[in-house]
C-alpha positions in Angstrom: -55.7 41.6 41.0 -53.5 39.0 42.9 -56.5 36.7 43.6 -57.6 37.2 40.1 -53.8 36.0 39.0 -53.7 32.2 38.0 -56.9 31.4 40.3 -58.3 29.6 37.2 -55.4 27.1 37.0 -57.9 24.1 35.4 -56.5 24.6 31.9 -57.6 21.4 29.5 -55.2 20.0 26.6 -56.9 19.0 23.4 -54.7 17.6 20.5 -55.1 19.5 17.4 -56.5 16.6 14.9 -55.3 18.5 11.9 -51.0 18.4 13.0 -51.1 16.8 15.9 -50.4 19.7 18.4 -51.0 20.0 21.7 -53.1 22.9 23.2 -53.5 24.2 26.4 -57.0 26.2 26.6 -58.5 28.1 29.1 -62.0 27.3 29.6 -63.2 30.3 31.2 -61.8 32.8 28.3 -61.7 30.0 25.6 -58.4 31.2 24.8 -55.3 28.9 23.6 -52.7 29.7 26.6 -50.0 27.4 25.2 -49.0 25.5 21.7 -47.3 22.4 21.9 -46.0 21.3 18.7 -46.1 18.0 17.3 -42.5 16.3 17.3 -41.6 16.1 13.4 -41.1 12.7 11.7 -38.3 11.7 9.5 -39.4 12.0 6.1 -36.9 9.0 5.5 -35.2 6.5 7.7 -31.5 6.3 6.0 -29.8 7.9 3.3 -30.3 4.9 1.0 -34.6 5.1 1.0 -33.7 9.3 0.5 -31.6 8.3 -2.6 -34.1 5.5 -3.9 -37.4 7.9 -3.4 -34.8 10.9 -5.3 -33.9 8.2 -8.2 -37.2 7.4 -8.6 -38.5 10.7 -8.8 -36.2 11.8 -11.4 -37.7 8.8 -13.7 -40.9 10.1 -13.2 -40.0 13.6 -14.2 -38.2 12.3 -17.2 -41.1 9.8 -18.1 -43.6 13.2 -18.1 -41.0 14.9 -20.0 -41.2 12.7 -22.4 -45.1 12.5 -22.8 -44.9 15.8 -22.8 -42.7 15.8 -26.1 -44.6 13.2 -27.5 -47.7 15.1 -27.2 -46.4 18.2 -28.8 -44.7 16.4 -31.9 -48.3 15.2 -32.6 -50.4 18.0 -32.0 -49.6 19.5 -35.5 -51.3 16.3 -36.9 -54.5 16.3 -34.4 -55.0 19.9 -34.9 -55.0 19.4 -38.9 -57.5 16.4 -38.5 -59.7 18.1 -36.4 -59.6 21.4 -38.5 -60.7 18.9 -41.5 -63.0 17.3 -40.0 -64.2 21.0 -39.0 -64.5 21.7 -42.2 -66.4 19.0 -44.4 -68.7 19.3 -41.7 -69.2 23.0 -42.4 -69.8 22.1 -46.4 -72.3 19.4 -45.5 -74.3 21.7 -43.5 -75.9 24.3 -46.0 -75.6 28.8 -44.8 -79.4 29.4 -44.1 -77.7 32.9 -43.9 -78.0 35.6 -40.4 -78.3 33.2 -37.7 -81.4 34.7 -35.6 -80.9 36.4 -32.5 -83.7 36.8 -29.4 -83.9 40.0 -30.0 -84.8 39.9 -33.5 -88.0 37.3 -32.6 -89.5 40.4 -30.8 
């Protein structure tokens, strides 16, 4: 078992293309021996782009809000419009009574 113990010492490193992770796999088990993980980046540089990005975000939030209400104070209107329109079209169109089903053309 000694010789056995690290004789295969010819590991490879591949980057992982999805995070950017290193791996260290063993070619004759194709096993990952060892995760490197990518070094994190600063989401921002100083405190002034982190404050800038948050005031901004807060605009947009408030700006969908406000669609939002907008959309709702009018959907009483649409929905009456479209339930009249719904409905001269249904007394233009004469009842030719029981619609027929398949199985009723056997």
């Amino acid at each position: 078992m000694a010789g056995k113990e690290m004789r295969d010492t010819n590991f490879f490193e591949v980057a992982c293309p999805d995070c950017g992770a290193m791996l260290k796999i063993d070619p004759a088990t194709r096993a990952v021996i060892s995760h490197t993980s990518a070094p994190r980046k600063k989401t921002f540089e100083d405190f002034d782009a982190a404050t800038r990005a948050l005031r901004e975000q807060e605009a947009r939030k408030e700006s969908l809000f406000r669609q939002a209400v907008d959309a709702e104070k009018n959907k009483e209107d649409v929905l009456a419009k479209k339930f009249a329109e719904a409905l001269k079209k249904a007394k233009e169109t004469p009842d030719t009574g029981k619609p027929l089903r398949d199985f009723d053309l056997d």
